[in-house]
KEKE-3310 file (N, C-alpha, C; in steps of 0.2 Angstrom, whole numbers, plus 5000, padded with zeros to 4 digits):
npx = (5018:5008:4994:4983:4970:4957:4939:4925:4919:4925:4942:4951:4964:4979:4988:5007:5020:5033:5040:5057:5063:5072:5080:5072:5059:5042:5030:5014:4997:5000:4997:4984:4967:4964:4952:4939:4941:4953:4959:4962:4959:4954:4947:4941:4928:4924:4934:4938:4933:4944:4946:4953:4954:4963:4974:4968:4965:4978:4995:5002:5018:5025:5038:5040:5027:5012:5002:4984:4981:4966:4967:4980:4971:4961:4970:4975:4963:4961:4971:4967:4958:4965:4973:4963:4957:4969:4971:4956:4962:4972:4972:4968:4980:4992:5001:4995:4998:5011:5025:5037:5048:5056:5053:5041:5033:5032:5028:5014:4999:4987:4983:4980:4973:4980:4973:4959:4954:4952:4952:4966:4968:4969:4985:4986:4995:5010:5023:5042:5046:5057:5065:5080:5093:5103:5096:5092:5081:5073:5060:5056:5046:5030:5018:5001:4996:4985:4989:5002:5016:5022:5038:5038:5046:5059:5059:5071:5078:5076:5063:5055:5053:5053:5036:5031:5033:5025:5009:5009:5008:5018:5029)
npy = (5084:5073:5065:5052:5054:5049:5053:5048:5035:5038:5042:5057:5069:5075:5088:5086:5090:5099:5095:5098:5112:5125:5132:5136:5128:5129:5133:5135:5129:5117:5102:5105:5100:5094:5102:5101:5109:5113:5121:5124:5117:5117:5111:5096:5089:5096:5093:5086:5070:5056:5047:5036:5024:5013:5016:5015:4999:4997:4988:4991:4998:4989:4985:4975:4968:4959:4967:4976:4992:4994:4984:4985:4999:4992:4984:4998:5002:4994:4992:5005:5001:4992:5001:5014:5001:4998:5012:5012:5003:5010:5017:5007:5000:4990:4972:4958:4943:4933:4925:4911:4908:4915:4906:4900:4911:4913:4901:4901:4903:4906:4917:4919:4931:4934:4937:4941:4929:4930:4927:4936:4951:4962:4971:4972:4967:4957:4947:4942:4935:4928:4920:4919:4929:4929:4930:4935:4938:4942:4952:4958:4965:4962:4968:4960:4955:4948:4938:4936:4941:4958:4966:4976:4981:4986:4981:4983:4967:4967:4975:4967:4955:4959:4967:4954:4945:4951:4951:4936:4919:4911:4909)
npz = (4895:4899:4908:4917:4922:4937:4934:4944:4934:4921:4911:4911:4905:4913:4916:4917:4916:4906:4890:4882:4873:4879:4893:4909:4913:4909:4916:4916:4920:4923:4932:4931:4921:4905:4893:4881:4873:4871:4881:4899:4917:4934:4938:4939:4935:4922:4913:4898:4891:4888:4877:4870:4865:4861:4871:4883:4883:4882:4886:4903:4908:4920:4925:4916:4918:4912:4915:4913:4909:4917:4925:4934:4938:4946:4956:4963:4969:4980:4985:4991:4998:5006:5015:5022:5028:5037:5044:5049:5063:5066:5079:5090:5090:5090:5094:5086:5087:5093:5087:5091:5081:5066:5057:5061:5058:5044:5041:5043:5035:5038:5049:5065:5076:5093:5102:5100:5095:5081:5063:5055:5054:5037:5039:5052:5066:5069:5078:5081:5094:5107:5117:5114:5116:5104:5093:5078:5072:5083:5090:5078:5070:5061:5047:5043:5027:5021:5013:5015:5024:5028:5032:5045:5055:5067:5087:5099:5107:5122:5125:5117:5125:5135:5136:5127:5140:5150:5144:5143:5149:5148:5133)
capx = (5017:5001:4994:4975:4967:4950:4933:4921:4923:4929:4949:4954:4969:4981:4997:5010:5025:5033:5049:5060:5065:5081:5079:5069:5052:5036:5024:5008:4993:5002:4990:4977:4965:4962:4946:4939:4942:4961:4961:4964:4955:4958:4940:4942:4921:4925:4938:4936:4934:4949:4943:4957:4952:4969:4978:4966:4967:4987:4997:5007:5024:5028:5044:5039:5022:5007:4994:4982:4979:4960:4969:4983:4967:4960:4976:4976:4957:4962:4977:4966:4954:4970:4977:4960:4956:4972:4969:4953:4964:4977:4967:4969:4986:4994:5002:4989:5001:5019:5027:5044:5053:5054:5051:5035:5029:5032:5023:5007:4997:4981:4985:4974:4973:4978:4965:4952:4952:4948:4958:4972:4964:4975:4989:4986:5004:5015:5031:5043:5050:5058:5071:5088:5096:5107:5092:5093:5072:5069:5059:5054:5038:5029:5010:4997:4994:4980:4991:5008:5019:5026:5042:5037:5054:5060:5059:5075:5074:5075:5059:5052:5053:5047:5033:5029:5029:5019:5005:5006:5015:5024:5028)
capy = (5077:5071:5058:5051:5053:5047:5058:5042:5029:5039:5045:5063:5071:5081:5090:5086:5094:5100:5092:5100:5118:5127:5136:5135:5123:5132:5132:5137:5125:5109:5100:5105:5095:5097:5104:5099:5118:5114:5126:5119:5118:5116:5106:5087:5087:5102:5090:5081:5063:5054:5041:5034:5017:5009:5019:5013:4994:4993:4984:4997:4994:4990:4981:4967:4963:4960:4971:4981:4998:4992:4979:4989:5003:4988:4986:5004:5003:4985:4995:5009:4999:4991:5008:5014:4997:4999:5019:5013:5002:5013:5018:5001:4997:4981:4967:4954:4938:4932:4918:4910:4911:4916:4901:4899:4917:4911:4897:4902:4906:4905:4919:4920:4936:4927:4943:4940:4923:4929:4928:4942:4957:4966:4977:4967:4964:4950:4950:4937:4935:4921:4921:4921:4935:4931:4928:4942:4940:4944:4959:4961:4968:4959:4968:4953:4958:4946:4934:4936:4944:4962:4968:4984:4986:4980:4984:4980:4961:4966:4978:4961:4950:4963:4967:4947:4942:4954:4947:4930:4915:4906:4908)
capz = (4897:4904:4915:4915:4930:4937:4936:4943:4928:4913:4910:4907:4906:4919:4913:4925:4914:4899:4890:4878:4875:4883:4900:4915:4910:4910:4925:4916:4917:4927:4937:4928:4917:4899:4891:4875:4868:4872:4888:4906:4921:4939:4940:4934:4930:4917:4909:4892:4892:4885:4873:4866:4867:4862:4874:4889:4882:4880:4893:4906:4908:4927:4926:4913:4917:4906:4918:4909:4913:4922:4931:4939:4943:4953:4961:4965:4971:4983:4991:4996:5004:5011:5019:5025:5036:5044:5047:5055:5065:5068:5085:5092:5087:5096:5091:5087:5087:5091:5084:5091:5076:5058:5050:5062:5056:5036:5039:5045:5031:5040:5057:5072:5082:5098:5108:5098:5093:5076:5059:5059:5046:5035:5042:5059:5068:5073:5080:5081:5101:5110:5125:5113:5113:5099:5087:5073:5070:5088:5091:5069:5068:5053:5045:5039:5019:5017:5009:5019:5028:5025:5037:5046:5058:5073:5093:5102:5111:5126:5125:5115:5129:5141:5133:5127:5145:5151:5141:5140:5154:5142:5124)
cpx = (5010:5001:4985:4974:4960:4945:4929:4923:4925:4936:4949:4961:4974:4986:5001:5018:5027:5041:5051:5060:5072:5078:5075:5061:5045:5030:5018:5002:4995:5000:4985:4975:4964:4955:4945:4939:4949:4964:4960:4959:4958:4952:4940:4934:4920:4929:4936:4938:4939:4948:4947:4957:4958:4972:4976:4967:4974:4987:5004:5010:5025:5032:5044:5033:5018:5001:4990:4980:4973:4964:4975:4977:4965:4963:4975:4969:4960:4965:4974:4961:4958:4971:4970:4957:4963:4974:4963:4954:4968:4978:4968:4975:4990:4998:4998:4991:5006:5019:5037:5049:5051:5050:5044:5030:5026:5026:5017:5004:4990:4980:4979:4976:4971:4973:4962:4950:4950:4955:4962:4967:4970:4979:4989:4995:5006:5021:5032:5048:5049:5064:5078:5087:5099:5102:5092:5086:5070:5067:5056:5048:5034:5020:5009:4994:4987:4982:5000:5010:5024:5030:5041:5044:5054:5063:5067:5072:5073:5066:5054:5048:5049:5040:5030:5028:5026:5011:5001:5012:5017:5023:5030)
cpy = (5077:5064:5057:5051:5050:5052:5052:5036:5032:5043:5050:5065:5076:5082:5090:5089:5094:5097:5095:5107:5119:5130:5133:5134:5128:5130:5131:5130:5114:5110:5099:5100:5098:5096:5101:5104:5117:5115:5121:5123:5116:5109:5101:5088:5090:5099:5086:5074:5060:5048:5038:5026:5012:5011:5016:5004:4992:4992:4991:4993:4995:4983:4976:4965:4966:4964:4976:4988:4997:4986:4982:4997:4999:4987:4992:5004:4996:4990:4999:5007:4995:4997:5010:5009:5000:5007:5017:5010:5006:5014:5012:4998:4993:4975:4960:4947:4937:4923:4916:4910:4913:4912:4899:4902:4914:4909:4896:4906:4907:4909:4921:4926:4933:4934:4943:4932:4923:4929:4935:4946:4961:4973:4976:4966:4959:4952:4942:4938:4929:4925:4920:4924:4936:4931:4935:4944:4942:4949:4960:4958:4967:4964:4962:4961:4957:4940:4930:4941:4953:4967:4977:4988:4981:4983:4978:4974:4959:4969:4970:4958:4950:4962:4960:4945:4945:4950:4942:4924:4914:4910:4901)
cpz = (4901:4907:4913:4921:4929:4937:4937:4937:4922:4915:4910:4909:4910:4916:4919:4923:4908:4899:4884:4878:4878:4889:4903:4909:4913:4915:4924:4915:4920:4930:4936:4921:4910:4896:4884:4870:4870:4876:4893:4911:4927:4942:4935:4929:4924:4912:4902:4893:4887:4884:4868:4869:4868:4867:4884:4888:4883:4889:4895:4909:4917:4928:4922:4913:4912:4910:4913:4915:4919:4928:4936:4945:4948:4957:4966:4970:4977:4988:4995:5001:5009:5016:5022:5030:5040:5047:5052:5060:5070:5077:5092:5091:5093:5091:5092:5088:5089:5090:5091:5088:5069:5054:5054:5058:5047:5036:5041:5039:5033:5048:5061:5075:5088:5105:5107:5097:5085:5069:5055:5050:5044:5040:5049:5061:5069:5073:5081:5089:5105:5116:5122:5111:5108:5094:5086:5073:5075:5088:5085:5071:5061:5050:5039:5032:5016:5013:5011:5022:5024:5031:5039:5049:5062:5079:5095:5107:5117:5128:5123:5121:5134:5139:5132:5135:5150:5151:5143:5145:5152:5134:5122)
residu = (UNK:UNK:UNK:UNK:UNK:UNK:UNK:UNK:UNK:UNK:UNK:UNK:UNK:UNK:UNK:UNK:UNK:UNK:UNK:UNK:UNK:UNK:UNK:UNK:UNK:UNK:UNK:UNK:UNK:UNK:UNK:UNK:UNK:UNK:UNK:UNK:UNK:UNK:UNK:UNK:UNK:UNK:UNK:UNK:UNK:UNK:UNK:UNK:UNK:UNK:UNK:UNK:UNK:UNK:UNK:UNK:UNK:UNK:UNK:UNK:UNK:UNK:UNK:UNK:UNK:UNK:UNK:UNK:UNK:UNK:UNK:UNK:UNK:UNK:UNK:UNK:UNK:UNK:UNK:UNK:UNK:UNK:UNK:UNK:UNK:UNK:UNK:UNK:UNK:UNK:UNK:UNK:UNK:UNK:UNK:UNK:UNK:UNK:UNK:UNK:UNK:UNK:UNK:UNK:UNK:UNK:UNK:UNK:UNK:UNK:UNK:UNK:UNK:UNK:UNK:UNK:UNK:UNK:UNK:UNK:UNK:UNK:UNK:UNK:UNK:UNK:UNK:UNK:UNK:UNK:UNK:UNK:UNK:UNK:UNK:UNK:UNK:UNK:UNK:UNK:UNK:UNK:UNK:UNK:UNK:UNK:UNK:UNK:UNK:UNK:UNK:UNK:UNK:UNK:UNK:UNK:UNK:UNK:UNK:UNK:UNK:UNK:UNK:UNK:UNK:UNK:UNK:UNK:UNK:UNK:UNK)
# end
């Protein structure tokens, strides 16, 4: 079975396993890319460019959608410049916002970093923390996506509270 990897902007191919046969599956040559003499390499640039034009046009199957193989690479390209900012965050890590309740959190499509005064950049925190104890959301730790919210975990509410009024006089 293989897989297409990137070399820069053309396709080639990497063998990632074999299927069929009886016993224990063959080892030789997975990971490696393939050459245009048939033989494998362990160096992508040495690979043959895989030009199978319908193959890179058709739509990949991810659960139902119509993405094309180049619009799921942009995705993949998107996320990593996703996950690199918040690495060069990481360093500085803080909670950039709190809300008093969940449905405050929702409905802020537009979040302000209330330390900077500027608007919240991906992978930025908020947390949701008020003064009931019974509130289930209290303490849930949310990262800004760029478009919404996506739940990271949740610090117990008394630690919340702590921590919140620290900070800031009121909430």
């Amino acid at each position: 079975i293989f897989s297409l990897a990137m070399d820069g902007s053309r396709y080639v191919q990497k063998l990632t396993s074999y299927v069929g046969g009886s016993g224990a599956a063959p080892t030789a040559n997975i990971g490696q890319y393939l050459k245009s003499d048939g033989t494998f390499t362990s160096v992508i640039t040495e690979a043959a460019t895989y030009t199978n034009a319908e193959a890179l046009s058709s739509k990949v199957d991810k659960g139902g959608s119509d993405k094309t193989l180049k619009q799921v690479e942009d995705e993949i390209v998107q996320l990593a410049g996703e996950v690199s900012i918040i690495k060069e965050n990481v360093s500085s890590l803080s909670i950039a916002c709190f809300y008093l309740s969940m449905a405050d959190l929702q409905a802020d499509d537009s979040p302000i970093n209330q330390n900077t005064g500027e608007p919240l950049l991906i992978g930025e925190l908020a947390a949701v923390s008020n003064d009931n104890i019974d509130d289930l959301d209290n303490g849930k730790i949310y990262a800004w996506t760029g478009s919404g919210w996506k739940y990271m975990g949740k610090i117990d509410a008394i630690t919340s509270m702590d921590f919140t009024n620290i900070f800031f006089d009121t909430i």
